[in-house]
Steps between C-alpha positions, in 0.01 A plus 500: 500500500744671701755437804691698726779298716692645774816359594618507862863428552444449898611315813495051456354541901226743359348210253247392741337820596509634112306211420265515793414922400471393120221259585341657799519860404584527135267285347190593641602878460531443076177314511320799545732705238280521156667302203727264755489161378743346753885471674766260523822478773805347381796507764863352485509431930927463398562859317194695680362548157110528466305605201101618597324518120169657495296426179229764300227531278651760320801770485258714618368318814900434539612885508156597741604255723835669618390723743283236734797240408793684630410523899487111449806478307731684751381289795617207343799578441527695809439145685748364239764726577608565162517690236236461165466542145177556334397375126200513282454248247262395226415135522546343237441166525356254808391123512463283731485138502355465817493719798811538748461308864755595798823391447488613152857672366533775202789527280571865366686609197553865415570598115519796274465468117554784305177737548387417139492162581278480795200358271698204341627429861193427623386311168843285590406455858133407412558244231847312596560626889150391650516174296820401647380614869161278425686195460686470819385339763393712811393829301258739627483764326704773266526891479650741254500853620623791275610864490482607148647834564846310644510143294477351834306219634502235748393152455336279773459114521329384819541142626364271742757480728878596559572098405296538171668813372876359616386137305478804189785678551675372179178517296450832620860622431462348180195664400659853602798449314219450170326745597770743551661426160246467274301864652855674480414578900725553749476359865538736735393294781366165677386443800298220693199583738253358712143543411406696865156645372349418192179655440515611197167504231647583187346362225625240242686702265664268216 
């Protein structure tokens, strides 16, 4: 499975009408794109930041999709009014404890690990990161996305609500401090979202 996030850097006043042409225009337009299994909408309404992840069958599907996906792309962050940065990613590992309701709040965490160590990294993140995520209170779900090619990844946790994930905050620093020493992976970033759309049907993948 396969993902492709686009990153919009736009306007905190925009928020409203991003999320309106994700769910009204976006997601009905992927539907009909062969090998789309889904899209999510995280947005920081403070910084203007808003991540729109599409999820795919296969690299393949992925890469055919760019042509029909790009019209879509630049309208959103037309009505954003900002500037974006586009991704592709291998996912590498999803579960979900149970499925995200509105209000529900993701914590991101950007890493690289040297490009040899991708496969350990996600070992790591499988067997002691998800663990630790299962056991607080409030957990949705958790993501590991990769880029092989760069040693990068980014690491989701989705809660509840903004009050669950803030009732985790040391648990959560905690377990990225572990995680962070113990993969020899560098943060590059962290960032916390709200859950605007969430429709997507990946698979367990543990």
């Amino acid at each position: 499975m396969y993902a492709r996030s686009t990153t919009i850097q736009g306007q905190p006043s925009s928020i409203d009408a991003g999320i309106a042409h994700t769910r009204d225009s976006a997601m009905p337009a992927l539907e009909g794109i062969d090998g789309c299994v889904g899209l999510s909408l995280l947005v920081d309404r403070t910084s203007g930041r808003c991540i729109v992840t599409t999820s795919w069958e296969s690299e393949e599907a992925m890469r055919a999709s760019e042509e029909s996906i790009r019209p879509i792309r630049d309208r959103a962050a037309e009505l954003l009014g900002g500037s974006r940065q586009v991704e592709e990613w291998e996912i590498a590992a999803m579960h979900r404890e149970h499925r995200a309701s509105e209000g529900a709040c993701v914590r991101a965490t950007w890493v690289k690990v040297g490009a040899d160590q991708i496969d350990r990294g996600i070992d790591f993140y499988k067997m002691t990161i998800l663990p630790a995520l299962e056991e607080l209170e409030g957990f949705c779900s958790g993501s590991l996305l990769v880029d092989r090619a760069s040693g990068r990844g980014v690491a989701s946790a989705t809660f509840d609500s903004v009050e669950a994930m803030e009732r985790n905050k040391d648990q959560l620093d905690s377990i990225r401090a572990t995680g962070s020493q113990d993969a020899h992976a560098e943060v590059l970033d962290e960032c916390n979202f709200e859950l605007a759309v969430a429709h997507l049907r990946v698979p367990e993948m543990v």
